[in-house]
C-alpha positions as CSV (number, residue, x, y, z in Angstrom):
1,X,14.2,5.1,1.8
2,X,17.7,6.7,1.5
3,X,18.3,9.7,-0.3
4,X,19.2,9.3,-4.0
5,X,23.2,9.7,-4.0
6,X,24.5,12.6,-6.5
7,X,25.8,11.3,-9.5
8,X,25.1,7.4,-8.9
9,X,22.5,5.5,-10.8
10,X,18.8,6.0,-8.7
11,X,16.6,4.6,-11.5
12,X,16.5,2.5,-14.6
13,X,13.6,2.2,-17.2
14,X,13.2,-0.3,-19.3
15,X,11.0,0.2,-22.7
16,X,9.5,-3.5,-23.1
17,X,7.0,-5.1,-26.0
18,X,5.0,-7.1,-23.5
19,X,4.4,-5.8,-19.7
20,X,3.0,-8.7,-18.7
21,X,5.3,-11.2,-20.0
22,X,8.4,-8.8,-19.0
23,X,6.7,-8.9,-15.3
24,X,6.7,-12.7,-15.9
25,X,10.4,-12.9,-16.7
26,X,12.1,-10.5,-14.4
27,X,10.1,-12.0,-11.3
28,X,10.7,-15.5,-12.7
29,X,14.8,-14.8,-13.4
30,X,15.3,-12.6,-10.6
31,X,12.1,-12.6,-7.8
32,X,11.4,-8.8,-8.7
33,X,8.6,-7.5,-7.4
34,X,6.1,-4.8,-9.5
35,X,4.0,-1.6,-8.4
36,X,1.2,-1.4,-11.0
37,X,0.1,1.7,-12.3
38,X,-2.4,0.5,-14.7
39,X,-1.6,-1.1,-18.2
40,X,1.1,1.0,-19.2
41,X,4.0,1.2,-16.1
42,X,5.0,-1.1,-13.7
43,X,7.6,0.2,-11.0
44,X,10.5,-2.0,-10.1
45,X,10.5,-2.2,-6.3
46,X,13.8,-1.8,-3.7
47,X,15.1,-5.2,-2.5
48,X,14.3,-3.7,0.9
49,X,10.8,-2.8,-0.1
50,X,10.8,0.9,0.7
51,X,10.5,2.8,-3.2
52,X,11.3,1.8,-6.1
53,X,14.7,1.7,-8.5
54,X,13.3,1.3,-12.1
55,X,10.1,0.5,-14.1
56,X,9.0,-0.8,-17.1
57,X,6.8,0.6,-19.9
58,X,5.5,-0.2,-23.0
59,X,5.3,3.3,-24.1
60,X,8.9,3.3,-24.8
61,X,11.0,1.5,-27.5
62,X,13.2,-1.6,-25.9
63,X,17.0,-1.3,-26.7
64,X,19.9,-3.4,-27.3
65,X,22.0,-0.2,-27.6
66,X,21.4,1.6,-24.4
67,X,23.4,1.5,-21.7
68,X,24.5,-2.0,-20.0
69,X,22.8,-2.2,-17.1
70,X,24.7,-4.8,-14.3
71,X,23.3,-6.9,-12.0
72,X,24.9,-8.4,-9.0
73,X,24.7,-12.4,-8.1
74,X,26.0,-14.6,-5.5
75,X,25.8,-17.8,-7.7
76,X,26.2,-16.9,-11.7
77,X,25.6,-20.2,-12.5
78,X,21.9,-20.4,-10.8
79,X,21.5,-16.9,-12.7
80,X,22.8,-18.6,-15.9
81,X,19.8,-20.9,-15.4
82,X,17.3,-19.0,-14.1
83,X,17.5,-16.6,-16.9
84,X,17.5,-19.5,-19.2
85,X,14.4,-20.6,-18.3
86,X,12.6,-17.5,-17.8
87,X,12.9,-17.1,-21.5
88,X,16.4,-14.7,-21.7
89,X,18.8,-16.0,-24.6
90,X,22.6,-15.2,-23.8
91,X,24.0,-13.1,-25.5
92,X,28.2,-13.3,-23.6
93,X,29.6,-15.9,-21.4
94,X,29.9,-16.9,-19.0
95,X,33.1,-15.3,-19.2
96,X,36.3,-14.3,-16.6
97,X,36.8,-11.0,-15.9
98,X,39.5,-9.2,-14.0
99,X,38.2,-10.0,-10.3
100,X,35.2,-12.4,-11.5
101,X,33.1,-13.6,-14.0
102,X,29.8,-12.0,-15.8
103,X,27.0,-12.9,-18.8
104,X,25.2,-11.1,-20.6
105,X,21.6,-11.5,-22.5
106,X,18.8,-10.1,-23.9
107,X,14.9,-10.5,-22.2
108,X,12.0,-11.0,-24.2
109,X,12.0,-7.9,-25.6
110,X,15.4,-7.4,-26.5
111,X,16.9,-5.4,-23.4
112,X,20.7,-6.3,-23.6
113,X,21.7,-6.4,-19.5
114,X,24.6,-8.0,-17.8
115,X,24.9,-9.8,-14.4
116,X,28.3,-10.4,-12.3
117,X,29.7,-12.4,-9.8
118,X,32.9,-12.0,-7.6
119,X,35.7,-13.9,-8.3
């Protein structure tokens, strides 16, 4: 695992109603991939498998205020849909954007996150 980069994002957490059924949606939208520790945490793994770059916990409040976390995506449509049918409900766009196009939703417990494509 690299060493966390001063000043850049490293981690995200994500406060969430339901661990289970936010497991559910983030592995369904987006093939995520959980390390359990117990009923109350689940870390969000690296792509690459080595660590871990968020979690999710019920212990904290979900927000639709925070900060606007952006996802990347080679295909926005087949995001569009996949996070459609894991449950997400759109909140912006699809919409252009100097240099591409993004959307934004909220997940079952009312995280508002973003997800952008290149133009």
């Amino acid at each position: 695992m690299a060493a966390p980069t001063h000043h850049a994002i490293s981690y995200i957490e994500f406060g969430v109603t339901d661990l289970a059924a936010a497991k559910a949606f983030y592995t369904s939208a987006f093939g995520w991939e959980f390390n359990d520790y117990g009923p109350e945490y689940s870390g969000i793994r690296a792509a690459d498998g080595d660590g871990e770059i968020g979690g999710l916990t019920p212990g904290a409040e979900p927000s639709s205020a925070g900060p606007l976390v952006l996802l990347y995506s080679e295909n926005l449509d087949a995001t569009v849909d996949a996070v459609n049918s894991a449950g997400g409900s759109m909140v912006a766009g699809p919409y252009e954007f100097p240099g591409g196009r993004r959307f934004e939703f909220t997940d079952p417990s009312g995280n508002r996150l973003g997800v952008f494509a290149d133009a």
